[in-house]
C-alpha positions in Angstrom: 0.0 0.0 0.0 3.2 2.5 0.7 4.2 1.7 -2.8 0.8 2.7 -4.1 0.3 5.8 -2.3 4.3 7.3 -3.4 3.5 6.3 -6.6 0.1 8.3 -6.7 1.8 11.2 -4.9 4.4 11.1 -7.9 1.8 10.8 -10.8 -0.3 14.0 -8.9 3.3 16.3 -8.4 3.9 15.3 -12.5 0.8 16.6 -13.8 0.5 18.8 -11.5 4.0 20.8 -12.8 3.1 19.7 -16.2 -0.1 21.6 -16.5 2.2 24.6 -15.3 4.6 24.0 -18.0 7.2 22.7 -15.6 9.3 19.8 -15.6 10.2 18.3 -11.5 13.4 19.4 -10.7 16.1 18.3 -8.5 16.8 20.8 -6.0 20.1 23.1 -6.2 21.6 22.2 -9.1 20.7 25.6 -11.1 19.4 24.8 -14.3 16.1 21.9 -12.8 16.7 20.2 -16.8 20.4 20.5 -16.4 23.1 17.5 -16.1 26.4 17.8 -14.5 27.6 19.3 -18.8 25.1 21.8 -18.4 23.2 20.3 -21.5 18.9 19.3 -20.7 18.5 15.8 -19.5 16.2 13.5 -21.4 13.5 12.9 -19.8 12.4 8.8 -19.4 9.2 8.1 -19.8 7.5 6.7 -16.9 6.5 2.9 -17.1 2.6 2.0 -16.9 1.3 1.8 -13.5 0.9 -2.0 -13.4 4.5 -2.5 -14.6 5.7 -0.2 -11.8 4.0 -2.8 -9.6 5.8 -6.0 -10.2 8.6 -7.3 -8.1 11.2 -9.9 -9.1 9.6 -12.3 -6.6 6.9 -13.0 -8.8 9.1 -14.1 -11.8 8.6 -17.6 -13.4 11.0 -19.1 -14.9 8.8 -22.2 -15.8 9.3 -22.9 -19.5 13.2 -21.8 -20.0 15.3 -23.8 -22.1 19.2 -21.8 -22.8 21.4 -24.7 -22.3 24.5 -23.4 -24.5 22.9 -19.7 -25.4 25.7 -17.0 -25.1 24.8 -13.9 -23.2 26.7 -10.1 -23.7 26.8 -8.4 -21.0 27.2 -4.4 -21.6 28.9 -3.2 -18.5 29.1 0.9 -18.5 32.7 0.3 -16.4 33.6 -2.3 -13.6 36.1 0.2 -11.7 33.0 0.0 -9.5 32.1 -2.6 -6.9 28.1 -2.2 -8.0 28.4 -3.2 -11.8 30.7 -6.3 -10.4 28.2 -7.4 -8.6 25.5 -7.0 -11.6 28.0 -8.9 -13.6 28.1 -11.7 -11.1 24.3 -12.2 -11.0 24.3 -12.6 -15.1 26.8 -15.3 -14.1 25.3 -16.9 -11.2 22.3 -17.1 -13.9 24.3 -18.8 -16.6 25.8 -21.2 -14.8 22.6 -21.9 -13.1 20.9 -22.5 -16.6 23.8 -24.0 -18.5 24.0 -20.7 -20.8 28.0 -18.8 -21.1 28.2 -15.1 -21.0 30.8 -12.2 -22.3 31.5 -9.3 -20.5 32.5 -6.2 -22.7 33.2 -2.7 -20.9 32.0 1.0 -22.0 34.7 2.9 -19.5 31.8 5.1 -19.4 31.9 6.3 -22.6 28.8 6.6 -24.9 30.8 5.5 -28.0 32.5 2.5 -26.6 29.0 1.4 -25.4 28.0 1.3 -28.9 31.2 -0.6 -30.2 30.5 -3.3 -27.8 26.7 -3.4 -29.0 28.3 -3.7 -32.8 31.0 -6.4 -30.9 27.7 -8.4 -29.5 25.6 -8.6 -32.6 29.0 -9.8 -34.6 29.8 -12.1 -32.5 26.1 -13.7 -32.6 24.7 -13.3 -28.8 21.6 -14.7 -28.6 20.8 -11.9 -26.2 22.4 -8.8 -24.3 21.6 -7.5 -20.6 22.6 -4.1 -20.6 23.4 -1.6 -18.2 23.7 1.4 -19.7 26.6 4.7 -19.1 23.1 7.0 -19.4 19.5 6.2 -19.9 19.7 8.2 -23.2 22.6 6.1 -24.7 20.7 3.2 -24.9 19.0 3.7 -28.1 23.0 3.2 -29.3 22.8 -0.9 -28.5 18.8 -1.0 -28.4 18.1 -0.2 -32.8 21.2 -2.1 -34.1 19.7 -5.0 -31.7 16.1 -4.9 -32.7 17.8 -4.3 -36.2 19.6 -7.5 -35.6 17.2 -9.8 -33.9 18.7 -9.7 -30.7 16.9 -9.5 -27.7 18.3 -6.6 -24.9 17.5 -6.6 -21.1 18.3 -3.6 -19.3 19.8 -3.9 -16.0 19.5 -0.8 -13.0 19.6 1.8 -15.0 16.2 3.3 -17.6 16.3 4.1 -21.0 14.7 6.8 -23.3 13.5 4.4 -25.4 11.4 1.0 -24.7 12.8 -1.5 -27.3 13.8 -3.4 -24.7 12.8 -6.7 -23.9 12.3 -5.9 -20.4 13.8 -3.8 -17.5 15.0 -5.0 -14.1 14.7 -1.5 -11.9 14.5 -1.0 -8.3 12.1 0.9 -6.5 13.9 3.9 -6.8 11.0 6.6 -6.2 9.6 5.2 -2.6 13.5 4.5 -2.0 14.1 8.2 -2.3 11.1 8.9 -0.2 11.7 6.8 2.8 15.3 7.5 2.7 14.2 11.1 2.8 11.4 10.5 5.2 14.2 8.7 7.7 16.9 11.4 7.0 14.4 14.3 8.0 13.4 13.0 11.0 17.2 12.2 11.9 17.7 15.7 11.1 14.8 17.6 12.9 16.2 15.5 16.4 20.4 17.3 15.5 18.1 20.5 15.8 18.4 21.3 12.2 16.1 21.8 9.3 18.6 21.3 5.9 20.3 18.4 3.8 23.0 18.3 1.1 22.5 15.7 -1.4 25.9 14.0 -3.1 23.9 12.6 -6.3 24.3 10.5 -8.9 24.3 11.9 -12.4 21.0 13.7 -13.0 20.5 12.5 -16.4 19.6 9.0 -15.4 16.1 7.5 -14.1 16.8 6.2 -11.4 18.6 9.4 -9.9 15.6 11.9 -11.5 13.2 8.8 -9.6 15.5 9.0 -6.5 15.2 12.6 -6.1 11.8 13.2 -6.5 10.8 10.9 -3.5 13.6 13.2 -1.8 12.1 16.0 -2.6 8.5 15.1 -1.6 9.7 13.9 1.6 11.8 16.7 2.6 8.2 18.9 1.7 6.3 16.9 3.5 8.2 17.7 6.6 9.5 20.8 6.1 13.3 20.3 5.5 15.3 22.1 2.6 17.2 20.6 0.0 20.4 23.7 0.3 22.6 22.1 -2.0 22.7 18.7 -4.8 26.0 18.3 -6.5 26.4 15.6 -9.1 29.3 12.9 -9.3 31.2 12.9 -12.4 32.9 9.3 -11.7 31.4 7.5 -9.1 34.5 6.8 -7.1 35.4 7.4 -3.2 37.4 10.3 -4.3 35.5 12.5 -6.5 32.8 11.8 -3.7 34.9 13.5 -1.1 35.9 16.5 -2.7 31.7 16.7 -3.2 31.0 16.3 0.6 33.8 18.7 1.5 32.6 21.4 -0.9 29.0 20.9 0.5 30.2 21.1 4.0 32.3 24.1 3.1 29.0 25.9 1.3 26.6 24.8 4.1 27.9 24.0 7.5 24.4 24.4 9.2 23.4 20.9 7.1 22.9 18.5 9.7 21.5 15.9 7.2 23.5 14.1 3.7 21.8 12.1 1.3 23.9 10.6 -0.3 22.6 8.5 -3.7 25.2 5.7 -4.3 27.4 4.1 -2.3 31.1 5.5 -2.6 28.9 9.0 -1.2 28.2 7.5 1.8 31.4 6.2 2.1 33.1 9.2 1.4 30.7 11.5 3.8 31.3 9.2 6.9 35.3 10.1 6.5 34.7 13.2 5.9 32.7 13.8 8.5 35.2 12.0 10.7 38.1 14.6 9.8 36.1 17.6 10.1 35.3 16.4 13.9 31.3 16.2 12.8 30.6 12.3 13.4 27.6 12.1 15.2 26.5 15.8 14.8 25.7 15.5 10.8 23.3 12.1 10.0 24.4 10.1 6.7 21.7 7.9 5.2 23.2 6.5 2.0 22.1 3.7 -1.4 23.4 0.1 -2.7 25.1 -1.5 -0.1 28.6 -3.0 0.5 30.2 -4.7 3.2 31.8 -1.6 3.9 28.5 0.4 4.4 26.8 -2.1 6.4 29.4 -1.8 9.0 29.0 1.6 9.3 25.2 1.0 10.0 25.9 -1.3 12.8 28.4 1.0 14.4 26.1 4.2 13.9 28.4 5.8 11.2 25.9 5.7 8.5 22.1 6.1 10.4 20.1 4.5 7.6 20.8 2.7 3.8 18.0 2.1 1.2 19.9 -1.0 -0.3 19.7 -2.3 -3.7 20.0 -6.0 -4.9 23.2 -5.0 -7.6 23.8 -9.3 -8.1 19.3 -9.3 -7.8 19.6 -7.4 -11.0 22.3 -8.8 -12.5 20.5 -12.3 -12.2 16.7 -11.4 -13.0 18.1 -9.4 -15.9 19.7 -12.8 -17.4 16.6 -14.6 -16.6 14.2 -12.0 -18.6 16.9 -12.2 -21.3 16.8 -16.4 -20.9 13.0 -16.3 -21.2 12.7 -13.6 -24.7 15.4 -16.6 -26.0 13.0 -19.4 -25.7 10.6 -18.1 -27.3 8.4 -16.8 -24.0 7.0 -13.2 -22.8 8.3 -11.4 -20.5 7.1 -11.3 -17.0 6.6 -7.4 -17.3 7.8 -4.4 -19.2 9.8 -2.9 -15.9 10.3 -5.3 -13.1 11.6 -3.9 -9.7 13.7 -5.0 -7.0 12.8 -4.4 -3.6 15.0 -1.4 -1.8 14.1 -1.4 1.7 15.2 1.4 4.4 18.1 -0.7 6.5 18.9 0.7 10.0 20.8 -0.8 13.0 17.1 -1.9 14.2 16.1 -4.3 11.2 19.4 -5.2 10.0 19.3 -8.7 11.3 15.8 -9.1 10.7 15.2 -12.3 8.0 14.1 -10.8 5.6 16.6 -7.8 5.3 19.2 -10.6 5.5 17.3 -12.1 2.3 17.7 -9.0 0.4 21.4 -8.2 1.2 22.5 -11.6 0.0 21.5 -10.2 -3.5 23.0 -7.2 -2.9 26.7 -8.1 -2.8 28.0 -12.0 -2.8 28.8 -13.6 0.0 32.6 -13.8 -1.4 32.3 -9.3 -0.9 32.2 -9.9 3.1 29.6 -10.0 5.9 26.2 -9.3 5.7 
């Protein structure tokens, strides 16, 4: 029923802007239909209602038949943990269905996404899970596969355009909103009434879906969004020369949202050097080893995890069913992303969940 209501709330704010001419906007990033160049971000079309609504525990797999089927899977870099662990869930697939899989890497470049498409359909997959370096490079792999015959599922993150064969997403607006929801109550009891948010790149779904739950949260209970600043590569590093210049800009914050996991990361150390532990709550995405041992000793107050291997797995499975010859569960499927504190972090099934988040081979759950 949560999922229902955010999702309603979400359809009423998106007409509501569009009948003004407006677009939603993430908060305090200057230009609302800007990306981290400066140039508008493509707007993804939002999935029908029904497909929003299905969840990756009511896939069948009755019916699949890929024994010797080769997979491609389009990795937009693997310099990150995440798209590792999406790569291992394509394999734990394979080898669970007696298919073999390819793994070729964009570096995060638009171009050398769609060299690796060319490289896929050459080679003769009988199907590609992608996950793409932005939702509107995906058209770049999508055409010459349609073109080709070959069906694409889409792993994590949307695309512009819906030639897909299906899309494993997570929940990524009601994960916004209850991080948000958690983050602003964390932040009204440190006396404050502001966040900072270290984002993802703005011209992808899942952040645009991310931070409209924020932002309905944070209006719901009265907390301002002072500052978003994009991340241009994802990594520890880039992350904490983000937090320090949104700690430098706004040192009455006493909340960080932080979109993706080297954020969160990077805002509990540099939280730690400035002497702030404790005085500025971190609630952070995705889930590592590393992050989950900040939850259980208080670093990070709250994570809205995401299955990275759960999508990497259902993604092969969607691909393994358009292969013989079935449908497809549902256009967009979604993975659960549930709000994990110290309180329900040994609860079952939270435990459930993080064992598709990383493998167990990452560390301790």
């Amino acid at each position: 029923m949560k999922k229902l209501i955010a999702l309603l709330m979400a359809l009423v704010m998106i007409f509501a802007l569009a009948a003004c001419g407006e677009e939603p906007a993430p908060s305090g990033t200057g230009d609302p239909n800007a990306g981290e160049s400066g140039e508008p971000v493509s707007e993804v079309t939002p999935p029908a209602e029904d497909d929003e609504l299905f969840y990756t525990d009511d896939i069948s797999t009755d019916g699949i038949s890929v024994e010797g089927a080769e997979i491609v899977y389009l990795a937009p870099t693997l310099d990150i943990e995440y798209w590792q662990w999406v790569e291992e869930g394509v394999k734990m697939a394979c080898e669970e269905y007696g298919a073999t899989y390819t793994t070729y890497v964009a570096e995060n470049s638009a171009a050398t996404q769609a060299q690796n498409g060319e490289t896929a359909i050459t080679l003769g997959a009988d199907a590609v899970v992608l996950s793409p370096v932005s939702s509107d490079s995906c058209a770049s792999v999508l055409d010459p596969c349609e073109d080709a015959g070959i069906p694409v599922t889409i792993a994590a993150i949307g695309s512009t355009t819906d030639n897909y064969f299906s899309f494993i997403s997570a929940d990524d607006y009601t994960s916004g909103y209850d991080a948000g929801t958690f983050l602003c109550q964390r932040v009204k009891e440190l006396g404050g009434d502001s966040i900072g948010v270290l984002a993802l790149p703005m011209d992808r779904s899942n952040a645009q879906a991310k931070m409209a739950g924020l932002e309905l949260a944070c209006e719901e209970n009265g907390i301002t969004i002072v500052q978003t600043i994009q991340t241009t590569t994802l990594t520890v590093s880039d992350s904490t020369d983000m937090c320090n210049d949104l700690l430098t800009a706004n040192p009455d914050i006493k909340g960080i949202y932080c979109m993706y996991e080297q954020a969160g990361l990077a805002a509990v150390d540099c939280l730690e050097t400035a002497g702030l532990s404790g005085q500025i709550s971190v609630v952070s995405s995705d889930g590592s080893p590393a992050s989950i041992a900040y939850i259980r000793s208080g670093d990070i107050d709250g994570i809205v995890v995401q299955e990275a291997v759960g999508q990497g797995y259902y993604a092969a499975i969607e691909a393994f069913k358009a292969i013989s010859g079935l449908e497809a569960d549902a256009k967009v499927i979604q993975t659960p992303e549930p709000l994990v504190t110290s309180e329900n972090i040994d609860d079952a099934d939270i435990q459930e969940v993080l064992r598709l988040t990383y493998p167990e081979s990452a560390g301790a759950y």
